[in-house]
LOLUM-159773 format. One line per 4 residues: their letters; for each residue x, z, y of C-alpha. Coordinates in nm, 4 decimals. Each point is the difference from the previous one (the first is absolute). Example, Ala and Ser with C-alpha at 12.3 -4.5 7.8 and 13.67 -1.06 7.14 Angstrom:
! LOLUM-159773
AS> 1.2300,0.7800,-0.4500  0.1370,-0.0660,0.3440
//
This chain:
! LOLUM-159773
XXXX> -1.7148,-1.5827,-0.4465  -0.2952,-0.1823,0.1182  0.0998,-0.0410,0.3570  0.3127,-0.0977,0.1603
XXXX> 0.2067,0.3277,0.0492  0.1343,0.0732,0.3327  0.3111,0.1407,-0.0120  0.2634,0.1075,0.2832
XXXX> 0.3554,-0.0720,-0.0694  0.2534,0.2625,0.1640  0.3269,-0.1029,0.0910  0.2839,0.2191,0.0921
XXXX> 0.1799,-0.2450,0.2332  0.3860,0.1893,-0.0034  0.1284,-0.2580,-0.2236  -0.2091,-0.3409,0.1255
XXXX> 0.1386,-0.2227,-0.1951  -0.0474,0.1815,-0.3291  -0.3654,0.0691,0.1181  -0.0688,-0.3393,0.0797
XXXX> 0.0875,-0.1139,-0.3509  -0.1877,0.2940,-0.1995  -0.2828,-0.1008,0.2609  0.0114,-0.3502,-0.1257
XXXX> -0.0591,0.1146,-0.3863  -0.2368,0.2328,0.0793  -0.2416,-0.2550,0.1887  0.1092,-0.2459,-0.2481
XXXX> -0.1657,0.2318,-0.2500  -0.2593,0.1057,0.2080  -0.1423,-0.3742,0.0941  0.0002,-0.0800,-0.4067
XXXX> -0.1904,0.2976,-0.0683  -0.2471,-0.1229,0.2726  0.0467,0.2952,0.2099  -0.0491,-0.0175,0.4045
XXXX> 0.3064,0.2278,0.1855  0.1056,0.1162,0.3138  0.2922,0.1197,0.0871  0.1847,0.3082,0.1946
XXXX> 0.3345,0.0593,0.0903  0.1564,0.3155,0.0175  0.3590,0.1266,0.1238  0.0932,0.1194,-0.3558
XXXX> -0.0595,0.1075,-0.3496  -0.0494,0.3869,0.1241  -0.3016,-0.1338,0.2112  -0.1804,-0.2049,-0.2928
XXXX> -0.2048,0.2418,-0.1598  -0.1182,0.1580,0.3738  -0.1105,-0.3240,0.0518  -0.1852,-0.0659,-0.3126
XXXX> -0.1550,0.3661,0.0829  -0.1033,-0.1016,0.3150  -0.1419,-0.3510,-0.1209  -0.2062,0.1479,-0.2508
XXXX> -0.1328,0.3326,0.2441  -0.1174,-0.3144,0.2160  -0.1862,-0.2026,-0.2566  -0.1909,0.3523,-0.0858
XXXX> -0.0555,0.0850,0.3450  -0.1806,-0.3828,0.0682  0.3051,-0.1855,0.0747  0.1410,-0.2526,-0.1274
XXXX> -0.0097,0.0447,-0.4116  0.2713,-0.0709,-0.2582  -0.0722,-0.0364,-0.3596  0.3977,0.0416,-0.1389
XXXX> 0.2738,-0.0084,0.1790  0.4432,-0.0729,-0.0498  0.2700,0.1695,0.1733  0.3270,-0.2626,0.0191
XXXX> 0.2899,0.0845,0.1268  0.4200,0.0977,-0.0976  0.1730,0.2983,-0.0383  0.3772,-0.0128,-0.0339
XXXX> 0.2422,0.2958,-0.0997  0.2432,0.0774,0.2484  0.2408,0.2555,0.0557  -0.2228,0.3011,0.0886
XXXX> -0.2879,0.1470,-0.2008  -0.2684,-0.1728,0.2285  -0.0090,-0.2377,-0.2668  -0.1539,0.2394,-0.2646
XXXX> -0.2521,0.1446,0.2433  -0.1377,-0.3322,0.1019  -0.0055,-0.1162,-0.3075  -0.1513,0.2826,-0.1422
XXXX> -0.2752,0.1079,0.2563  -0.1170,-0.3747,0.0602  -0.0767,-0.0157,-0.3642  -0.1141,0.3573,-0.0258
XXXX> -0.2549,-0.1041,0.3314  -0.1320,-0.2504,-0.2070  -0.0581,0.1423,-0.3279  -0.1828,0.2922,0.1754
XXXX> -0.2085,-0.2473,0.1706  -0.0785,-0.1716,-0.3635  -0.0348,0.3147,-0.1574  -0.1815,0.2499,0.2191
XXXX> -0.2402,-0.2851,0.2224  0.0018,-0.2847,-0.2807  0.1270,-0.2548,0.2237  0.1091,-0.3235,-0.2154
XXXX> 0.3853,-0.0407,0.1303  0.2472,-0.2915,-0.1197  0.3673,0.1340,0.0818  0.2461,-0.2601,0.1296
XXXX> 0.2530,0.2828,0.1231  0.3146,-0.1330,-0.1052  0.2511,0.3255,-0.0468  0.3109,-0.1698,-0.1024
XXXX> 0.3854,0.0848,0.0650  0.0918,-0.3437,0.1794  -0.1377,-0.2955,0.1633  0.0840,-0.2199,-0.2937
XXXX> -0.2177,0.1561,-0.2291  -0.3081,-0.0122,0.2633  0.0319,-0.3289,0.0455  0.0433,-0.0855,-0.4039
XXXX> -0.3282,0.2464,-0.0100  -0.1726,-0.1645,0.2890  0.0027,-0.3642,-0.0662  -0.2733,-0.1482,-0.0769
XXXX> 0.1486,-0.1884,-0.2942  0.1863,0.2514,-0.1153  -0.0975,0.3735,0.0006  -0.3530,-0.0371,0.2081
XXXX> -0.0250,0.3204,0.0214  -0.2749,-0.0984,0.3303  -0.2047,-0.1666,-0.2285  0.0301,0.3035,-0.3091
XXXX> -0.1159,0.2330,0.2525  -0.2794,-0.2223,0.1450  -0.1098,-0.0560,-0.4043  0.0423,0.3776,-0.0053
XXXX> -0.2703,0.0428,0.3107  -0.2479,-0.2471,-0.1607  0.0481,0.1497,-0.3954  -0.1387,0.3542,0.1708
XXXX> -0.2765,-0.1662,0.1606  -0.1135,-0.1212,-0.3232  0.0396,0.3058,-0.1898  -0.1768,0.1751,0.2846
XXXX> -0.2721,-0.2709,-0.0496  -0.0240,-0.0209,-0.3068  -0.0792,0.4048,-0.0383  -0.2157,-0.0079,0.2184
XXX> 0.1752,0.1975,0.2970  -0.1132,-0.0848,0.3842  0.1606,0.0833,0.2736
//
């Protein structure tokens, strides 16, 4: 990439504290692969990828335009099957928006089945997965650079 990327980070806020550590990989990451971010927060991981939608619909439409973009945030299994449909349609929202509108998405949605294992997969020095999705985001941009694709 020739430019500085401009990326927006979404953050499903349910579980802050997780967020604010995936958060602190991901612009960790993001700052050493020279990128410039913003950020938007977002009640949960259900609303990440209607954000991202939304994001992107605005950069096309003159607004404000995003080159990648990384959806943070925790899902934890509890005693209902909520668990599987958030986990499953948050990721499914994203992969359609890779897939079918080539949008360059780093996913930091933990799905996990207790807060133990977020936080081992959160921290910065140990799991980081923040900072593997933000590498994520910026590996696409290449790729979509270096064949040639414009948005």
């Amino acid at each position: 990439m020739t430019d500085k990327p401009n990326i927006l980070i979404v953050e499903a806020r349910f579980y802050s504290h997780i967020s604010d550590m995936l958060l602190d990989g991901a612009t960790a990451a993001l700052d050493k692969g020279g990128a410039h971010f913003e950020r938007l927060a977002v009640p949960g991981a259900l609303e990440i990828p209607t954000a991202i939608s939304i994001a992107a619909r605005a950069g096309e439409r003159g607004g404000r335009g995003f080159d990648g973009f990384i959806a943070l945030g925790c899902v934890i299994r509890g005693e209902t099957y909520h668990f599987e449909i958030v986990a499953g349609e948050s990721a499914r929202g994203l992969m359609t928006l890779g897939i079918e509108h080539g949008l360059c998405i780093g996913n930091g949605i933990l799905t996990v089945e207790n807060e133990e294992q977020a936080l081992v997969r959160a921290r910065v020095d140990e799991g980081d997965k923040g900072g593997d999705a933000a590498r994520a985001c910026l590996a696409l941009l290449n790729a979509r650079n270096r064949l040639g694709v414009h948005r």
